[in-house]
C-alpha positions as CSV (number, residue, x, y, z in Angstrom):
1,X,37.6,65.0,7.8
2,X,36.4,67.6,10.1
3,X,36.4,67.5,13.5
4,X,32.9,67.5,13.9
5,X,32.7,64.2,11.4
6,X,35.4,62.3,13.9
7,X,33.8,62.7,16.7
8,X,30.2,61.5,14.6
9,X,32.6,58.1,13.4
10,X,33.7,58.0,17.1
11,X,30.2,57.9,19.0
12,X,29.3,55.5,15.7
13,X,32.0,53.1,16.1
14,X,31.7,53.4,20.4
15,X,27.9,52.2,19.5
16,X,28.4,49.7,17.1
17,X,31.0,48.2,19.7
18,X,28.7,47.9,22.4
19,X,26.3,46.8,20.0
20,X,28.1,43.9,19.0
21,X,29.3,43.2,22.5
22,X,25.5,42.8,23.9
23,X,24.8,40.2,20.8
24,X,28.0,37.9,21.7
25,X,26.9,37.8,25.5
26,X,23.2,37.3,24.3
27,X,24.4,34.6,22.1
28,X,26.8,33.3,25.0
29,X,23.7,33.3,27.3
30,X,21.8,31.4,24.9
31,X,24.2,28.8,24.1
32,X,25.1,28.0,28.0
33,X,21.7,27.6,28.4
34,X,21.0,25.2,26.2
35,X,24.3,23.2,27.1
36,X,22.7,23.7,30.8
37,X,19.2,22.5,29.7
38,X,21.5,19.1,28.7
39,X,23.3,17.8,31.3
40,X,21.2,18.7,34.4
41,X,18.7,18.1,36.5
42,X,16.6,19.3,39.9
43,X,16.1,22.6,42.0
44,X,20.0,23.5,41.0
45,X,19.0,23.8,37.2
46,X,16.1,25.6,37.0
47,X,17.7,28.3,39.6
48,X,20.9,28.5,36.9
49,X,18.4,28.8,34.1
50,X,16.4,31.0,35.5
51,X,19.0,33.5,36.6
52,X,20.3,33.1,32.9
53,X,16.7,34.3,31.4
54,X,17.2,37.3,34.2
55,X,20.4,37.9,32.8
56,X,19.6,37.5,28.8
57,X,16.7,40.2,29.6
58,X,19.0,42.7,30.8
59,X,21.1,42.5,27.9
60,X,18.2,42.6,25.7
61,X,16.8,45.9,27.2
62,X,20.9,47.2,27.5
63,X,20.7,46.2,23.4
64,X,17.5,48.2,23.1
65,X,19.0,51.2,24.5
66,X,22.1,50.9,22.0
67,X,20.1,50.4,19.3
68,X,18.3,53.4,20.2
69,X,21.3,55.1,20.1
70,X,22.7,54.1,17.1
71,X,19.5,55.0,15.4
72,X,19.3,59.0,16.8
73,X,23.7,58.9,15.1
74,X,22.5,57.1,11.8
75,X,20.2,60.4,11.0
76,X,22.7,63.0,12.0
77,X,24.3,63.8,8.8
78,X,27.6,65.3,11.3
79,X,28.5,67.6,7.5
80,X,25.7,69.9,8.4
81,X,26.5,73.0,10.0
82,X,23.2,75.2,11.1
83,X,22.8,78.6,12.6
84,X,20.8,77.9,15.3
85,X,21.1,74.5,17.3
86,X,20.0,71.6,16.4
87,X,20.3,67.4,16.7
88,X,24.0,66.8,15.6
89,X,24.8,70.3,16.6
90,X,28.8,70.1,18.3
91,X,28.5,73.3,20.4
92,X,30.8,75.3,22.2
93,X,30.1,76.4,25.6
94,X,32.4,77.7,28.2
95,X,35.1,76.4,26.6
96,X,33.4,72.8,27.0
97,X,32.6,70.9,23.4
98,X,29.1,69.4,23.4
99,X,27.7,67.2,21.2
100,X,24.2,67.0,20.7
101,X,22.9,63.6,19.8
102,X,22.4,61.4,22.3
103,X,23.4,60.4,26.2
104,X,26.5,58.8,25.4
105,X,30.3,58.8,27.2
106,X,32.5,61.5,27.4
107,X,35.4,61.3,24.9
108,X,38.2,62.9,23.6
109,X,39.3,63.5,20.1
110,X,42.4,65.2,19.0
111,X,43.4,65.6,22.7
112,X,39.9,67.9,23.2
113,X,37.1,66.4,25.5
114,X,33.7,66.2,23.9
115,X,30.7,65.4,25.9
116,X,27.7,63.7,23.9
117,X,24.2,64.9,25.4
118,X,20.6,64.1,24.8
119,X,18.3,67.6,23.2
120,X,16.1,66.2,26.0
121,X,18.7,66.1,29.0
122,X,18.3,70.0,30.7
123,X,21.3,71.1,29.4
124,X,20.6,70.1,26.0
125,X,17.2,71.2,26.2
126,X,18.2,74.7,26.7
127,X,20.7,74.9,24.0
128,X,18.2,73.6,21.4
129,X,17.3,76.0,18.5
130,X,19.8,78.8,19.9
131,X,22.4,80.6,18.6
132,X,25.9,81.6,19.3
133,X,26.0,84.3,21.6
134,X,23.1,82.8,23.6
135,X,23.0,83.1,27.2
136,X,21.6,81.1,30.0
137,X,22.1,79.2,33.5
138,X,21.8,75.6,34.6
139,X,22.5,74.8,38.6
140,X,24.1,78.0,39.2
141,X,26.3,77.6,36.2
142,X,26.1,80.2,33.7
143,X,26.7,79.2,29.9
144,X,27.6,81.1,26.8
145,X,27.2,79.6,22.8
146,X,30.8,80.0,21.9
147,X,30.7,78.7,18.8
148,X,28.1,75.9,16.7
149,X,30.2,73.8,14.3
C-alpha cells in the first residue's frame, strides 16, 4: 500500500468514525426522548424536550457535513497519480504534505504530518490544476510544488 492509499484509508476510516458516532448520539437523543415523553409532565418537560430537538438538529447538520465528506473520499480513487493537481492530489509543498480532498484534521501517517484541505479553501484553490515546480504566495508565505504523488 502506498502512502498516498494510507492516508486515503485514514481520512476514510476518521470519517466513517465520526459518522457512526453522530448516528449513536442521534439514536441516544431519540431514545431519551421518548423515555422523557413517558414519565413526565409540565413546564420542566417540554424545556428538556425541547433542548433535546435543539440538540438532535445539531447532530443532524454535524451528520450532514460528514456525510459530505465521506462522499468527496468515496470518489477519489487515492491509486491515481496526475501531472497536474487535482481532487485526491497528496502534494508536496515546502516540505508540508497536503492532501487534497476535503477540510478534514491534520494527521500523521508513518510519523509524516499530512494536512487534508478543501480545492475550494485558498490554499487549495491555488494549487488546483498545477504542476510541480509551480510557484506562488498565500499571506506572505511563499509555496513551491515539491512533488504530486
Amino acid at each position: 500500500m502506498t502512502f498516498k492509499q494510507k492516508i486515503h484509508q485514514y481520512y476514510q476510516q476518521l470519517v466513517q468514525d465520526r459518522e457512526d458516532a453522530f448516528r449513536d448520539m442521534i439514536s441516544a437523543l431519540t431514545e431519551d426522548s421518548k423515555n422523557d415523553a413517558k414519565g413526565s409532565a409540565g413546564d420542566k418537560h417540554e424545556t428538556a424536550l425541547s433542548m433535546m430537538h435543539i440538540e438532535q438538529e445539531k447532530l443532524n447538520h454535524k451528520l450532514k457535513e460528514v456525510l459530505a465528506q465521506k462522499t468527496i473520499l468515496d470518489k477519489i480513487d487515492s491509486t491515481t497519480i496526475a501531472k497536474t493537481i487535482i481532487v485526491g492530489s497528496l502534494v508536496k509543498a515546502n516540505g508540508i504534505y497536503l492532501y487534497l480532498s476535503a477540510a478534514l484534521p491534520k494527521i500523521a501517517v508513518d510519523g509524516i504530518n499530512v494536512i487534508a484541505l478543501s480545492p475550494q479553501s485558498p490554499l487549495g484553490n491555488k494549487l488546483m490544476g498545477n504542476e510541480v515546480g509551480f510557484t506562488f504566495e498565500i499571506n506572505t508565505t511563499s509555496y513551491t510544488i515539491e512533488e504530486i504523488l
